[in-house]
PyMOL CGO cylinders between C-alpha atoms (Angstrom):
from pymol import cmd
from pymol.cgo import CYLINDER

trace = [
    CYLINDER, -15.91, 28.56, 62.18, -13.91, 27.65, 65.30, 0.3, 1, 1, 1, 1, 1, 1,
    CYLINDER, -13.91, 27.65, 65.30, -10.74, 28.62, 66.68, 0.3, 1, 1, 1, 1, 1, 1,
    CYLINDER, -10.74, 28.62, 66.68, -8.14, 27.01, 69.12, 0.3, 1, 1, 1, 1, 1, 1,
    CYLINDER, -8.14, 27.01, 69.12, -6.63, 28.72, 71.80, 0.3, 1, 1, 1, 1, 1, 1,
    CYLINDER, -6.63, 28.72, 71.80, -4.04, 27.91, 74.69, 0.3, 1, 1, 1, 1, 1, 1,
    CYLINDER, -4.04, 27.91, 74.69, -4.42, 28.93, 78.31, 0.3, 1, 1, 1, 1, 1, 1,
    CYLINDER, -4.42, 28.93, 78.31, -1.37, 28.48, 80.97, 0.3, 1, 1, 1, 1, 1, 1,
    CYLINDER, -1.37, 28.48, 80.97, -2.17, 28.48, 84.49, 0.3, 1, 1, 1, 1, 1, 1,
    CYLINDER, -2.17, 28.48, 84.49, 0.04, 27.79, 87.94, 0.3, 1, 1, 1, 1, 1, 1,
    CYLINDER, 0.04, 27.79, 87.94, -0.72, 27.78, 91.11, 0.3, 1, 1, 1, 1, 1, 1,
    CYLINDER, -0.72, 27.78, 91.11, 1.42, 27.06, 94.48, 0.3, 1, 1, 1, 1, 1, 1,
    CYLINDER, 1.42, 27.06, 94.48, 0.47, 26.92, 98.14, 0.3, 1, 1, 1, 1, 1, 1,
    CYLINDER, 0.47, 26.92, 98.14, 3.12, 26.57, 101.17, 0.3, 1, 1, 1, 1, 1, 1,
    CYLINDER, 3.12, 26.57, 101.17, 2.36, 23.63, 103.44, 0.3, 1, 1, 1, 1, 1, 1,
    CYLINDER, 2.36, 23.63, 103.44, 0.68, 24.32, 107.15, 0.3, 1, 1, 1, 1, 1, 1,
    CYLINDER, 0.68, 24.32, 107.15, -2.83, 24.64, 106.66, 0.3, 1, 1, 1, 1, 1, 1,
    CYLINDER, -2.83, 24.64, 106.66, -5.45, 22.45, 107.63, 0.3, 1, 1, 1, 1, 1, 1,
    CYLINDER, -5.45, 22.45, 107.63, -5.43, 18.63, 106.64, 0.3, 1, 1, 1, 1, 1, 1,
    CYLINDER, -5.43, 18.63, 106.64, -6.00, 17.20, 104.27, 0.3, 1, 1, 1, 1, 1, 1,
    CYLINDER, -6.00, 17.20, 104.27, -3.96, 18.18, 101.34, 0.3, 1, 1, 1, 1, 1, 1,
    CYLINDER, -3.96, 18.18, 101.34, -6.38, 17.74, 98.08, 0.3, 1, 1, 1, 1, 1, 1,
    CYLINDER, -6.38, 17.74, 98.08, -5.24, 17.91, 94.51, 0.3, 1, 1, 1, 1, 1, 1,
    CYLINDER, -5.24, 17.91, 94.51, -7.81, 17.14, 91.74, 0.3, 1, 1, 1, 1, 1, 1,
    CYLINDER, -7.81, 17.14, 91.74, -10.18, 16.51, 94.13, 0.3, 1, 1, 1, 1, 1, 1,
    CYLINDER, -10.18, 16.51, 94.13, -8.51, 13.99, 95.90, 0.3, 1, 1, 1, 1, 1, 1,
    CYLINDER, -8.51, 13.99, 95.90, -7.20, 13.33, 99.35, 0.3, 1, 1, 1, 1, 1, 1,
    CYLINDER, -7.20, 13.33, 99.35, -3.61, 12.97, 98.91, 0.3, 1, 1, 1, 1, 1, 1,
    CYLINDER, -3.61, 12.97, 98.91, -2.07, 13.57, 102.15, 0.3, 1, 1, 1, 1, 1, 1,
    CYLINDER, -2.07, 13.57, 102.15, -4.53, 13.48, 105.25, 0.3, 1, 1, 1, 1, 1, 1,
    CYLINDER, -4.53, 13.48, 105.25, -2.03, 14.51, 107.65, 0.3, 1, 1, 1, 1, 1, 1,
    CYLINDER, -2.03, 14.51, 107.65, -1.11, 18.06, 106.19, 0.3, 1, 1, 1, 1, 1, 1,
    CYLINDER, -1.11, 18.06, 106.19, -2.42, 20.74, 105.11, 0.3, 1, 1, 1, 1, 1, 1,
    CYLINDER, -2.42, 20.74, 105.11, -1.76, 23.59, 102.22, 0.3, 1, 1, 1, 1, 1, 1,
    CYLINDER, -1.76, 23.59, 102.22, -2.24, 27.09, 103.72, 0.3, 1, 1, 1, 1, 1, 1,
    CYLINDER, -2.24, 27.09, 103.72, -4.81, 28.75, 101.57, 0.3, 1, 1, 1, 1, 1, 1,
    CYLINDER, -4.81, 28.75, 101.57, -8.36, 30.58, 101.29, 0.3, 1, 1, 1, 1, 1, 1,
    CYLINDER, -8.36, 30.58, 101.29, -9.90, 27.62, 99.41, 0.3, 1, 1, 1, 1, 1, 1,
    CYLINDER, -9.90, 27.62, 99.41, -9.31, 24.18, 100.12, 0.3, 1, 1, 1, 1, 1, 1,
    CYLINDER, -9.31, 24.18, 100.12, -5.60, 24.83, 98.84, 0.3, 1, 1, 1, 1, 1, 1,
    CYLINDER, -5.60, 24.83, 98.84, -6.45, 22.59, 95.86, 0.3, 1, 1, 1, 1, 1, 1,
    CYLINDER, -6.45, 22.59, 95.86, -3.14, 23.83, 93.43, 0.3, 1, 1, 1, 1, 1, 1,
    CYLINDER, -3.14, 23.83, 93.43, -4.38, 21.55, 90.55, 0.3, 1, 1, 1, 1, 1, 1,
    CYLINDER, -4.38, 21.55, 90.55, -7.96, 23.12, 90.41, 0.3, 1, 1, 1, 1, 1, 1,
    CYLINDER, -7.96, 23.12, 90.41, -6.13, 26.32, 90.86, 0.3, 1, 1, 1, 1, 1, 1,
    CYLINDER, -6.13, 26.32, 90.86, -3.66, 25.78, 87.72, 0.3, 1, 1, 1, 1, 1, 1,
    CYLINDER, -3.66, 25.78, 87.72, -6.72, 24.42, 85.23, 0.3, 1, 1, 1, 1, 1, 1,
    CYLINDER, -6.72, 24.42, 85.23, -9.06, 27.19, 86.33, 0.3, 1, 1, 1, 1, 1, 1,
    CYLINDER, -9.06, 27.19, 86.33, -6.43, 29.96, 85.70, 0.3, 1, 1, 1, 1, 1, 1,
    CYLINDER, -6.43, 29.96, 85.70, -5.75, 27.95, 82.08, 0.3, 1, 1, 1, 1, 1, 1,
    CYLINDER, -5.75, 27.95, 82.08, -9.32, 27.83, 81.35, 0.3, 1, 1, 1, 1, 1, 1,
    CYLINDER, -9.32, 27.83, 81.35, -9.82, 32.25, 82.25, 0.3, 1, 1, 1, 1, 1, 1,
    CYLINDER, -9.82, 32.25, 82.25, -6.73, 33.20, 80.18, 0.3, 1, 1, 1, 1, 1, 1,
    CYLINDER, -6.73, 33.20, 80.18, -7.35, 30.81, 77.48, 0.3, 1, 1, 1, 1, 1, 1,
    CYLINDER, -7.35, 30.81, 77.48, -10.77, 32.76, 77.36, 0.3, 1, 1, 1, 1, 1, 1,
    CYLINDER, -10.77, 32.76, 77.36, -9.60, 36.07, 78.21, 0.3, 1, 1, 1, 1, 1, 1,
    CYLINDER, -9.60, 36.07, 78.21, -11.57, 36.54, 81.56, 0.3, 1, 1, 1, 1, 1, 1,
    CYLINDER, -11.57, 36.54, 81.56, -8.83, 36.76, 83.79, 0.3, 1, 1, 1, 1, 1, 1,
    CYLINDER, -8.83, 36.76, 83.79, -7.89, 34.98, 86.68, 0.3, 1, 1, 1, 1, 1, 1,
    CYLINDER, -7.89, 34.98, 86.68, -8.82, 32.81, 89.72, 0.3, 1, 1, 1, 1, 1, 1,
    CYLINDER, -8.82, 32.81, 89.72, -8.01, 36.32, 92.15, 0.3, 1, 1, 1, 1, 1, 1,
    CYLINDER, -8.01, 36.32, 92.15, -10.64, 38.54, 89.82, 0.3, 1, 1, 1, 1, 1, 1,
    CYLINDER, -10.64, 38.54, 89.82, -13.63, 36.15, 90.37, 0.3, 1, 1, 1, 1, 1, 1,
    CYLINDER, -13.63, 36.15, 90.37, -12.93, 34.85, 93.37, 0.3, 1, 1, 1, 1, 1, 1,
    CYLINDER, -12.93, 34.85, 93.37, -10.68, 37.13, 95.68, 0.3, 1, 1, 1, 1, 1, 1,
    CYLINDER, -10.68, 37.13, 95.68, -8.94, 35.77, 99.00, 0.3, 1, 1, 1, 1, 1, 1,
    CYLINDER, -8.94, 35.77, 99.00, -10.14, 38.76, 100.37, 0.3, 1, 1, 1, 1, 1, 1,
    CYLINDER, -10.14, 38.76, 100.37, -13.48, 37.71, 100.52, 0.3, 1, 1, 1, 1, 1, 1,
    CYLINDER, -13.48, 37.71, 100.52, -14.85, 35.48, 102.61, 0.3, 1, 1, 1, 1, 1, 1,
    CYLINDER, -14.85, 35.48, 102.61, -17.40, 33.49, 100.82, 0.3, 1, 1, 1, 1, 1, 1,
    CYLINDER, -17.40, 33.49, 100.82, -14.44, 30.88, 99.04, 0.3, 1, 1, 1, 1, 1, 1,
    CYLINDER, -14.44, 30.88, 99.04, -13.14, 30.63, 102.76, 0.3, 1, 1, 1, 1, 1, 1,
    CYLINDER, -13.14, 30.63, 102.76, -12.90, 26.49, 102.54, 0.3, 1, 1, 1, 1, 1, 1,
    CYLINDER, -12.90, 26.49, 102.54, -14.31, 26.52, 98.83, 0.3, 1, 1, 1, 1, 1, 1,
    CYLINDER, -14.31, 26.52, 98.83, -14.08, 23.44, 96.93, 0.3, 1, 1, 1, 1, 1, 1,
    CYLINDER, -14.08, 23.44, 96.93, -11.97, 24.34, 94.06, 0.3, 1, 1, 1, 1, 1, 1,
    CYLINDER, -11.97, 24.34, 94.06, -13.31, 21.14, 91.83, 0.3, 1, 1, 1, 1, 1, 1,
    CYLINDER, -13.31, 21.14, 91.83, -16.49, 23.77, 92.19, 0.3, 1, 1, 1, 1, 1, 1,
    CYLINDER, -16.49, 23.77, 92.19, -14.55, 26.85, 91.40, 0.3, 1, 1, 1, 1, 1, 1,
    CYLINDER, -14.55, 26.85, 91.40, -13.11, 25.15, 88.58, 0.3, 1, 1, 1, 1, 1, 1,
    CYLINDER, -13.11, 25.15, 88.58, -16.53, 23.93, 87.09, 0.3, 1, 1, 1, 1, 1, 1,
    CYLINDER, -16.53, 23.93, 87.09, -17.49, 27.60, 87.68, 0.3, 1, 1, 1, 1, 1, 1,
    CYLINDER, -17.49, 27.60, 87.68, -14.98, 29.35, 85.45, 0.3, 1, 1, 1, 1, 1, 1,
    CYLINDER, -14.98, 29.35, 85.45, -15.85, 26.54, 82.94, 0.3, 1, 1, 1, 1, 1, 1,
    CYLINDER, -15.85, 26.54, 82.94, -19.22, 27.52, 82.81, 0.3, 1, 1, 1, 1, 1, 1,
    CYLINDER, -19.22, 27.52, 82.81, -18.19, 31.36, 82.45, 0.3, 1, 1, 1, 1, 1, 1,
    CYLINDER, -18.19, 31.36, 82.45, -16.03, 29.84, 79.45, 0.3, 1, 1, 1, 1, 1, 1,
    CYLINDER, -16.03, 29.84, 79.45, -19.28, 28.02, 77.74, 0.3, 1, 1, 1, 1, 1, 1,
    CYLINDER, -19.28, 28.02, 77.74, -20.70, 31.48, 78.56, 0.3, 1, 1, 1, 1, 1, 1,
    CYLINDER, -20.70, 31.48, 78.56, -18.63, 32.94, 75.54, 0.3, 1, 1, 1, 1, 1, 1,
    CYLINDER, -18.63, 32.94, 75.54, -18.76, 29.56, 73.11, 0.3, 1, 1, 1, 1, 1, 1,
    CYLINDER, -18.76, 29.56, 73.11, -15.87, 27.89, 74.45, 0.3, 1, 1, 1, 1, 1, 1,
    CYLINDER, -15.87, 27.89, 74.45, -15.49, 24.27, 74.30, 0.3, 1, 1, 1, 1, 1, 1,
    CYLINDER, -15.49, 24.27, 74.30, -12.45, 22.44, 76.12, 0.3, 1, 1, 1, 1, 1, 1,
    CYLINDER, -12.45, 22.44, 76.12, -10.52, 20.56, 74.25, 0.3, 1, 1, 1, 1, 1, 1,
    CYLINDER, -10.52, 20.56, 74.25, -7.71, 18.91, 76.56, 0.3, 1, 1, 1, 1, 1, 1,
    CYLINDER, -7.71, 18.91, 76.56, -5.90, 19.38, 79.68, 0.3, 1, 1, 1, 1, 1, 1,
    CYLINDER, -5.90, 19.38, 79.68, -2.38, 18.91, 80.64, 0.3, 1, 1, 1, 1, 1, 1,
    CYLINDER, -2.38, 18.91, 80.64, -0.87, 19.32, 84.15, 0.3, 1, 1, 1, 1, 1, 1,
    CYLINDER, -0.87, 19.32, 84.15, 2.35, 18.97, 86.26, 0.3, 1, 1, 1, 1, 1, 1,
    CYLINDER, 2.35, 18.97, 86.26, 2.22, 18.60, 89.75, 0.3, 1, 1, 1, 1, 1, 1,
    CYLINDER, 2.22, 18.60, 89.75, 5.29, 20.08, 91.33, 0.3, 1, 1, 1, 1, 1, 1,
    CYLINDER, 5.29, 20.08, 91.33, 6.11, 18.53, 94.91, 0.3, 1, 1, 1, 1, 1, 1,
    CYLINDER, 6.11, 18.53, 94.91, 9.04, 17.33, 96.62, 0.3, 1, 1, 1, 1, 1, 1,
    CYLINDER, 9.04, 17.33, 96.62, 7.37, 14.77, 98.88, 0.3, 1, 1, 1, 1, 1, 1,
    CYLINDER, 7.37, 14.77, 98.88, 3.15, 14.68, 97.80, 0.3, 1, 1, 1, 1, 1, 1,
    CYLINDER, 3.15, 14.68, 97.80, 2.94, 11.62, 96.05, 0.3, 1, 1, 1, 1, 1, 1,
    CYLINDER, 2.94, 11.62, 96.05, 0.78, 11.45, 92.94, 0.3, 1, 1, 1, 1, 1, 1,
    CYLINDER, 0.78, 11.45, 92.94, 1.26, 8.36, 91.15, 0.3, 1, 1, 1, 1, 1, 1,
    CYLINDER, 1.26, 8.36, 91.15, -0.94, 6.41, 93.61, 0.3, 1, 1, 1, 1, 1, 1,
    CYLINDER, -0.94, 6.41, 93.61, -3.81, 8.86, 92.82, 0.3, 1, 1, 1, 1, 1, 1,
    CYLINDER, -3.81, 8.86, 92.82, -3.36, 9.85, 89.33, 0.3, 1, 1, 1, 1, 1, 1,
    CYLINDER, -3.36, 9.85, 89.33, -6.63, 8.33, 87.73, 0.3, 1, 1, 1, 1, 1, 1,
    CYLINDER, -6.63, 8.33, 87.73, -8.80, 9.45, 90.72, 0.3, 1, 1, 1, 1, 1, 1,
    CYLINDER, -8.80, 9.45, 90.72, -6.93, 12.80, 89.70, 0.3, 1, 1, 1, 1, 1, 1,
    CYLINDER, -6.93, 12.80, 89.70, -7.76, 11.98, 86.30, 0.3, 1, 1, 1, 1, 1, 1,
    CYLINDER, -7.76, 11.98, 86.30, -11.42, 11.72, 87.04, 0.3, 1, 1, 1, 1, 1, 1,
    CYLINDER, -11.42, 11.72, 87.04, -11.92, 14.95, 89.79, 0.3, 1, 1, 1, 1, 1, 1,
    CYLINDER, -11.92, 14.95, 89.79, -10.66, 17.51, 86.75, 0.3, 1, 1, 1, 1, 1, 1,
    CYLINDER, -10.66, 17.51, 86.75, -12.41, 15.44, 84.20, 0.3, 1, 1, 1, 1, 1, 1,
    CYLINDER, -12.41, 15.44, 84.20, -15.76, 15.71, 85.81, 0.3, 1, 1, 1, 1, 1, 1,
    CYLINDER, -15.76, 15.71, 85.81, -15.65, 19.57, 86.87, 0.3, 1, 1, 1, 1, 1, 1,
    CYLINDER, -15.65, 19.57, 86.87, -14.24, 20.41, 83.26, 0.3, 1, 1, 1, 1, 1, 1,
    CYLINDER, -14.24, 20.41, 83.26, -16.83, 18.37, 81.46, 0.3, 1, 1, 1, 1, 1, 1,
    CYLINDER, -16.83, 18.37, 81.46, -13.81, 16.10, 79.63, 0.3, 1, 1, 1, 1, 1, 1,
    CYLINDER, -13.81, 16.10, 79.63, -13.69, 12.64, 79.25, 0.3, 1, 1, 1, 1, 1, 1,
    CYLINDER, -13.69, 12.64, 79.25, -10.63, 11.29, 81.43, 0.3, 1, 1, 1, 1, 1, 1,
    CYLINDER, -10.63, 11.29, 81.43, -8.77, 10.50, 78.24, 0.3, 1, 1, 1, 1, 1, 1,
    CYLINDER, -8.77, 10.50, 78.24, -8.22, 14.28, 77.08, 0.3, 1, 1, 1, 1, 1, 1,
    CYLINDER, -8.22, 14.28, 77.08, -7.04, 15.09, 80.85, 0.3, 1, 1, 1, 1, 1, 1,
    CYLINDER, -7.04, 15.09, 80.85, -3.25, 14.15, 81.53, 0.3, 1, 1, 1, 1, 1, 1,
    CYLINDER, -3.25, 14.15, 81.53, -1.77, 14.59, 85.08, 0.3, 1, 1, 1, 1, 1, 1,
    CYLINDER, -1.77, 14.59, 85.08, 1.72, 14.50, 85.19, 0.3, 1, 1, 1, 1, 1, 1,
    CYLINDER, 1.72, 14.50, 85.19, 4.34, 14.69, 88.71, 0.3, 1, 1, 1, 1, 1, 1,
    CYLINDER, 4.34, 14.69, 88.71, 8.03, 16.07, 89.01, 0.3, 1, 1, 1, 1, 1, 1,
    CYLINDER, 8.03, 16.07, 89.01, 9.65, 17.50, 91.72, 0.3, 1, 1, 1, 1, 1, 1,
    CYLINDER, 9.65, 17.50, 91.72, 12.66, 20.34, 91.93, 0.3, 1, 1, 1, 1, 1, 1,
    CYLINDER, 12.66, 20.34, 91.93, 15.09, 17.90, 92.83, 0.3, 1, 1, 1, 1, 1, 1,
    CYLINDER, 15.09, 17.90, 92.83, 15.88, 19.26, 96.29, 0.3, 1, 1, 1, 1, 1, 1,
    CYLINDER, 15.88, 19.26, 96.29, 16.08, 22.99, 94.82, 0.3, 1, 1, 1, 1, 1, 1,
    CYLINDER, 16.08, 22.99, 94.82, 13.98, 26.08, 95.54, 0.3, 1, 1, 1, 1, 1, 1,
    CYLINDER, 13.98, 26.08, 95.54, 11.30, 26.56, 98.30, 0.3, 1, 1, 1, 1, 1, 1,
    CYLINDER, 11.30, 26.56, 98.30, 9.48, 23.26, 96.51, 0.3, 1, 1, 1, 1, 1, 1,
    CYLINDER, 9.48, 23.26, 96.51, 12.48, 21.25, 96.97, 0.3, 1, 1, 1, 1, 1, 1,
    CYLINDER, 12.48, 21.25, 96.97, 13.09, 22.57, 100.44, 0.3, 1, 1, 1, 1, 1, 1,
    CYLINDER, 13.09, 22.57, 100.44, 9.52, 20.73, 100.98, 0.3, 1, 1, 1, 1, 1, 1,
    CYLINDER, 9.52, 20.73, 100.98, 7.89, 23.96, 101.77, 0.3, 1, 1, 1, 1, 1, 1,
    CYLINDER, 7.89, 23.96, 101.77, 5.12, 23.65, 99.67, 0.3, 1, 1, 1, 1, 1, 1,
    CYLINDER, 5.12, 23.65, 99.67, 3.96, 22.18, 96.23, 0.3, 1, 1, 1, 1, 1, 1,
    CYLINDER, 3.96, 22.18, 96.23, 2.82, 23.83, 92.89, 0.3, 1, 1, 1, 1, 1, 1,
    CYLINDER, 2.82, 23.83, 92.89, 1.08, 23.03, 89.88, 0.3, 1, 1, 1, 1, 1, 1,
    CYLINDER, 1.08, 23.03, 89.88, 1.15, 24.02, 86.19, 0.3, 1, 1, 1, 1, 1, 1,
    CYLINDER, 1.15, 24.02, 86.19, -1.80, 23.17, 83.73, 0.3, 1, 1, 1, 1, 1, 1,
    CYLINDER, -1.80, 23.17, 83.73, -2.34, 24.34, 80.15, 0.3, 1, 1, 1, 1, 1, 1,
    CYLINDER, -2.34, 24.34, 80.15, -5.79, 24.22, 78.62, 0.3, 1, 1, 1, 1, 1, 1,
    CYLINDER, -5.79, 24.22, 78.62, -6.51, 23.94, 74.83, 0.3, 1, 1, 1, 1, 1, 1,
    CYLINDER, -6.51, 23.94, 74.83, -10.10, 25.57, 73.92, 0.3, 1, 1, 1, 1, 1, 1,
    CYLINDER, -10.10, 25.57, 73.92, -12.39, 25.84, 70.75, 0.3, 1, 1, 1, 1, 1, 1,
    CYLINDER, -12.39, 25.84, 70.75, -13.89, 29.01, 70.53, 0.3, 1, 1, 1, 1, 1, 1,
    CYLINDER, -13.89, 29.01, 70.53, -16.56, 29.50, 68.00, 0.3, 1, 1, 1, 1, 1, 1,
    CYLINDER, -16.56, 29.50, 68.00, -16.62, 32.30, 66.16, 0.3, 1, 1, 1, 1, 1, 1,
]
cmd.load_cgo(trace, "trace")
C-alpha cells in the first residue's frame, strides 16, 4: 500500500556573493554572485527542503548547518541528491516536482530545460515530471528591489507503507 504526500520548500539568497549565480545546476548569471554557505543554489535549496518535509526529516539547516564548514562552497545539486537518498532511506519514491523561481532581473527562460535536467538528474526524475516555472515581484519587496532572488518548490512523494 502506498501513500502520497506533499512537501513545500523556499529558499532565498541576497545577491553579493561570489560569481556565478547557479540555479538548478546551471550557470545563470556569471557576473554575480548569491551570498550564501553553499553555492547559493535557491532552486536546490527549495526541492531539498520539499523533499525533508514531505518525508518528515526536517530541513536543509538540520543536516547541513551554515555553521559548519564542510558545505562551505557545496554543490547543492549534491545536497539535493543527498536528502533524496535519506528519503529512499524511509521508502519514499518522488513523484513530481514543481518550482517558481522568484527574481526581478535572473533570467530563466533561456535555461529552463538545462534547469529541467540539473533537478531531474539529482532527484532521480525523468525531466517530464520536473516543471520550472519564473515570476518576479513586480518591482515590490526586497526581490523586486533586485536584492536578491528566491525560489519555491513543492514535491509530491509515494511513501510505502
Amino acid at each position: 500500500m502506498a501513500e502520497t504526500r506533499v512537501g513545500l520548500g523556499f529558499d532565498v539568497h541576497r545577491f553579493g556573493g561570489p560569481p556565478p549565480i547557479v540555479v538548478g545546476g546551471v550557470v545563470v548569471d556569471a557576473g554575480r554572485g548569491l551570498d550564501a554557505t553553499s553555492d547559493g543554489d535557491v532552486v536546490a535549496h527549495a526541492v531539498a527542503d520539499a523533499v525533508l518535509g514531505a518525508t518528515n526529516l526536517g530541513d536543509l539547516g538540520t543536516h547541513f548547518p551554515s555553521s559548519d564548514e564542510r558545505w562551505g562552497g557545496a554543490d547543492s545539486l549534491d545536497l539535493l541528491s543527498e536528502c533524496v537518498r535519506m528519503a529512499r532511506e524511509r521508502f519514499v519514491d518522488l513523484v513530481a516536482v514543481d518550482v517558481t523561481v522568484i527574481s526581478q532581473s535572473v533570467q530563466v527562460g533561456p535555461y529552463r530545460e538545462a534547469i529541467r535536467s540539473g533537478i531531474a538528474g539529482a532527484v532521480g526524475l525523468s525531466p517530464d515530471r520536473v516543471s520550472i516555472k519564473a515570476t518576479s515581484t513586480d518591482h515590490i519587496g526586497s526581490i523586486g528591489r533586485d536584492e536578491g532572488m528566491a525560489a519555491m518548490a513543492v514535491v509530491t512523494v509515494s511513501v510505502d507503507l
